[in-house]
C-alpha positions, 0 to 999 in steps of 0.5 A: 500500500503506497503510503499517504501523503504527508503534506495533504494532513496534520496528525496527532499520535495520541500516546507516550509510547516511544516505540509508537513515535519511532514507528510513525516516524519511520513510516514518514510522518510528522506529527504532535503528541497529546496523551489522554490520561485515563484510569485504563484499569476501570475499563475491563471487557471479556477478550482482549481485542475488545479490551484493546478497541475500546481503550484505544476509543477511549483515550480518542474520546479522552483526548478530543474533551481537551481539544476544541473540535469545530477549529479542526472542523473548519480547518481545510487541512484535516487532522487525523487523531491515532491512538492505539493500546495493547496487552499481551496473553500468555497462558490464557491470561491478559497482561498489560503494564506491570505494577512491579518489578516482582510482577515484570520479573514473573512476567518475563520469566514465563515467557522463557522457552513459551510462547505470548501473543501481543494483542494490539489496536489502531484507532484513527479519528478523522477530526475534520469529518469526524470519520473514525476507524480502527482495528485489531491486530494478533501477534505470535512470539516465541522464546528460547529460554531466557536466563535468569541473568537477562531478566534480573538486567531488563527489570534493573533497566526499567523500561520493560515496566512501561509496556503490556505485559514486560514485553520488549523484543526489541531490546538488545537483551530480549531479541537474542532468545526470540525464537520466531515472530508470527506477524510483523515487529512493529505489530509488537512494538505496538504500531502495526505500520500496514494496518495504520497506514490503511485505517489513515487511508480509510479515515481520509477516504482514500480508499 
């Protein structure tokens, strides 16, 4: 899919994450960043792809209280709103951020020589049309065994306590025992570029 034209819109990511602000930037964009602050943790559904859509909707919504809508509405160059949140499953189970280093440590540690899927949304609202469209997106991840080692300098790092679930392939100390990757890496890192690319085109009805 040929990307969108950079010059014809303005976008806001509507996330903190790093990871999704590397994403959108490699796939060309500029864009300003706003985060919408929710108790993400009121909001419980029963599967994940619910759980994620409806977070990701949720901090659209969150964020469009703070802006004011009819300057985009007369604005000739549309703004498109993308949010996105993510959880990973293992065993069953739905995780997302950790709440301790106990819990990222245990996280991890059940990955080692398992498997975890990561669970993702994309949420575009166009705020000029008021035109919205999202997505979910399954990602498969499977992992030699992790040592002990490299868990105890992941949680002593940090960053794996800001994402879903511990999860960080990425890392240069996580991605040595990833053993194969179902689906594609930006889908992991929480941006899936092929499904954000289509749901701009849609919001901006391209296609």
């Amino acid at each position: 899919m040929a990307p969108s034209d950079p010059s014809s819109f303005k976008i806001i990511l509507g996330s903190s994450s790093s990871s999704r602000r590397q994403i959108l930037t490699e796939m060309g964009y500029q864009f300003t960043v706003m985060t919408a602050d929710i108790d993400e943790k009121a909001i419980r559904m029963q599967t994940p792809e619910e759980l994620v859509m409806t977070l990701a909707e949720a901090k659209a919504e969150a964020i469009m209280s703070k802006l004011e809508l009819d300057a985009y509405k007369e604005d000739p160059v549309p703004t498109l709103l993308i949010t996105a949140d993510q959880v990973v499953v293992h065993g069953g189970l739905i995780r997302e951020k950790p709440t301790s280093k106990e819990e990222a440590r245990e996280f991890i540690k059940g990955y080692s020589g398992e498997h975890a899927s990561t669970v993702g949304s994309v949420f575009v609202t166009n705020l000029k049309t008021g035109i919205r469209k999202g997505q979910s997106d399954k990602t498969e991840v499977y992992f030699h065994e992790i040592p002990d080692e490299v868990i105890d300098n992941l949680i002593e790092e940090g960053h794996v306590l800001k994402v879903a679930g511990g999860l960080l392939i990425e890392h240069p100390l996580t991605w040595p025992f990833v053993e194969a990757v179902v689906g594609t890496i930006d889908s992991v890192m929480g941006l899936p570029k092929a499904l954000t690319e289509s749901l701009i085109q849609q919001a901006l009805e391209i296609i």
